[in-house]
Legacy VTK file of the C-alpha trace (Angstrom):
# vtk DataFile Version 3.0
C-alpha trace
ASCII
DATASET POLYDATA
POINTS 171 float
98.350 150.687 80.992
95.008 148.727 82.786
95.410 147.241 85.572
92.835 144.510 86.617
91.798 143.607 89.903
90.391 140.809 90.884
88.826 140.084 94.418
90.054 137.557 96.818
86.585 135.337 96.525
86.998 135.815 92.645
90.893 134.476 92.556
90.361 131.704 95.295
86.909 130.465 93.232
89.088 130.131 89.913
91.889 128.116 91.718
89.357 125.929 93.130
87.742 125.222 90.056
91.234 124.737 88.493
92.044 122.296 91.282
88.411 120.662 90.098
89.616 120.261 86.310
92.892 118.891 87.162
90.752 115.989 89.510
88.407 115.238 86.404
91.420 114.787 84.379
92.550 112.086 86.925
92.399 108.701 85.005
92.623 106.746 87.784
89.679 106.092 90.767
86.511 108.263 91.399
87.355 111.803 92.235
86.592 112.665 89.100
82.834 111.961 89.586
82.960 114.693 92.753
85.167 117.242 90.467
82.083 116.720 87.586
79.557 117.113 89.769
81.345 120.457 91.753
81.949 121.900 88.313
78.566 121.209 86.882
77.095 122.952 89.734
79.711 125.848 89.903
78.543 126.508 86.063
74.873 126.337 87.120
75.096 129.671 89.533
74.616 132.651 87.767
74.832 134.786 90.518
71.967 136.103 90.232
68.459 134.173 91.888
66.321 135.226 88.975
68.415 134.278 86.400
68.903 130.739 88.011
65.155 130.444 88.301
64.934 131.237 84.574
67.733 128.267 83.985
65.806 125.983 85.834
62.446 126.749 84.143
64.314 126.242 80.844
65.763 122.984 81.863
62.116 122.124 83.217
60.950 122.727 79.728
63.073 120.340 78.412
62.262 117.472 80.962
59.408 117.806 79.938
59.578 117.463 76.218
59.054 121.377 75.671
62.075 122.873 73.552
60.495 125.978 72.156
58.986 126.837 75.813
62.423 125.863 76.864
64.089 128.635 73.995
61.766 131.143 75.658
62.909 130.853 79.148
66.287 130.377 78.187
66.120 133.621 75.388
65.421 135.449 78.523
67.972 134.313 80.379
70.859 134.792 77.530
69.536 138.636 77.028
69.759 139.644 80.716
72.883 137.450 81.525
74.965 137.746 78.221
78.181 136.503 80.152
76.346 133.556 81.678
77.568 130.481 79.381
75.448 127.332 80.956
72.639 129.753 79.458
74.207 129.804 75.890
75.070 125.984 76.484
71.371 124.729 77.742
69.708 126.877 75.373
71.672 124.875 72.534
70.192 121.983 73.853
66.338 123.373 72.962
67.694 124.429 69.640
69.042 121.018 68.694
65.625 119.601 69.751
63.870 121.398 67.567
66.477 120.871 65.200
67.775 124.610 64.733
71.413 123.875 64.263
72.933 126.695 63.264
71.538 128.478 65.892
72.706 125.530 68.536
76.002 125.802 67.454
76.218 129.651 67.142
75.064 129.232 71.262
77.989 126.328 71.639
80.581 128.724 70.679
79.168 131.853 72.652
78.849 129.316 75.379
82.876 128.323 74.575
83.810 131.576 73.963
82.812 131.872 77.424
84.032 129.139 79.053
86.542 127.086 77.181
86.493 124.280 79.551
82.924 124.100 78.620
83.076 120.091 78.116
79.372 119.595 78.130
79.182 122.215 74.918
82.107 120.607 73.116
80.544 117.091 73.404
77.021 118.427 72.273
78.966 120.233 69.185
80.534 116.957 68.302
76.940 115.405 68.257
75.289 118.214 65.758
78.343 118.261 63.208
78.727 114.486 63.342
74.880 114.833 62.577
75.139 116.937 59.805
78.491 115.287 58.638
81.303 117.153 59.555
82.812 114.300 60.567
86.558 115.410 61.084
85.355 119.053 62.968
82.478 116.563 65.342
86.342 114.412 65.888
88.107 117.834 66.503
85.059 118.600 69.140
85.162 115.056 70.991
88.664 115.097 71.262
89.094 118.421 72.638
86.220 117.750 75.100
87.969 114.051 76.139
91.273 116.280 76.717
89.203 118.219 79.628
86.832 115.495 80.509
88.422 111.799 79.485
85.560 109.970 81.189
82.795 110.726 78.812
81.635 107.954 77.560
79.840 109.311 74.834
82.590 111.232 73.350
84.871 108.027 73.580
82.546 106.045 71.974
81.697 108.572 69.350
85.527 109.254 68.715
86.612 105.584 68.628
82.692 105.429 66.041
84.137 108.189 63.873
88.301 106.913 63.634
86.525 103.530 62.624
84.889 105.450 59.958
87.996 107.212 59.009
90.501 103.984 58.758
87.650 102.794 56.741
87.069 99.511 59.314
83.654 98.471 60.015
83.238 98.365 63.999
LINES 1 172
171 0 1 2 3 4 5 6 7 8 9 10 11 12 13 14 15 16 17 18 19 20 21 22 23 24 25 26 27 28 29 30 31 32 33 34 35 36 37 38 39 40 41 42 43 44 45 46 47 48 49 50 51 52 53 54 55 56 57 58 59 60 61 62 63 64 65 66 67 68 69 70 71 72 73 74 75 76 77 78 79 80 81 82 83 84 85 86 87 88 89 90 91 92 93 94 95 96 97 98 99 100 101 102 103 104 105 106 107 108 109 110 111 112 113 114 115 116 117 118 119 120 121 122 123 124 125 126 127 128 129 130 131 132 133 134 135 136 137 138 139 140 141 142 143 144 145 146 147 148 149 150 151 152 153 154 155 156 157 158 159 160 161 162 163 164 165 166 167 168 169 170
């Protein structure tokens, strides 16, 4: 028999951030905006300094138009922090620039595998397989990333794109 524990900090930070999915779920008002921006930065701490630093550098990269120096900093960051998904997630980002795909969305998944609420990852899977016309999975992705986060606007305009293209309608 195993028994887990898990600390008081740990338990009270996954009921806040469960309180912060079921705001961005809210369909009505603006708390939603506060919950998206609390998660977004919840995902973007580590927990360790140096591996935020290497996040940032990584998402520097990219600013500035600079996916494979981007892969490098984030490579780094996904070997020490294996558990750390924004890694997987940003690092998917660099790949798709550069158009590496399969590597992208082998990163998505880690990244999902990680953390399934992960709506930034699901949206940016939709994207590549809708790219490389997997139309029904990039559907699959939107949706499930609209049933975590339904004020995206691109995954509601790339789900209502793709069910046009399905019903056979022009939009």
């Amino acid at each position: 028999m195993t028994i887990l524990f898990i600390s008081a900090t740990a338990f009270a930070q996954a009921a806040d951030m469960d309180a912060l999915f079921r705001q961005l779920a809210q369909p009505e008002g603006d708390g939603w905006r506060v919950a998206e921006s609390d998660i977004l930065r919840e995902w973007s701490k580590s927990g360790s300094a140096s591996m935020d630093l290497l996040l940032k550098r990584g998402e520097e990269a990219l600013d500035l138009g600079d996916p494979q120096a981007a892969i490098g900093h984030l490579t780094a960051l996904t070997d020490h922090a294996p558990d750390f998904a924004t890694g997987y997630q940003t690092r998917a980002v660099a790949y798709a620039a550069q158009g590496y795909f399969g590597p992208a969305i082998a990163d998505l998944s880690r990244a999902l595998e990680l953390e399934p609420r992960q709506f930034a990852a699901l949206t940016q899977l939709g994207a590549m397989l809708e790219e490389i016309g997997s139309e029904q999975a990039a559907l699959d992705a939107y949706r499930r990333s609209l049933d975590i986060h339904p004020h995206q606007q691109e995954a509601i305009d790339a789900v209502a794109r793709l069910e046009q293209t399905q019903s056979g309608t022009d939009i």
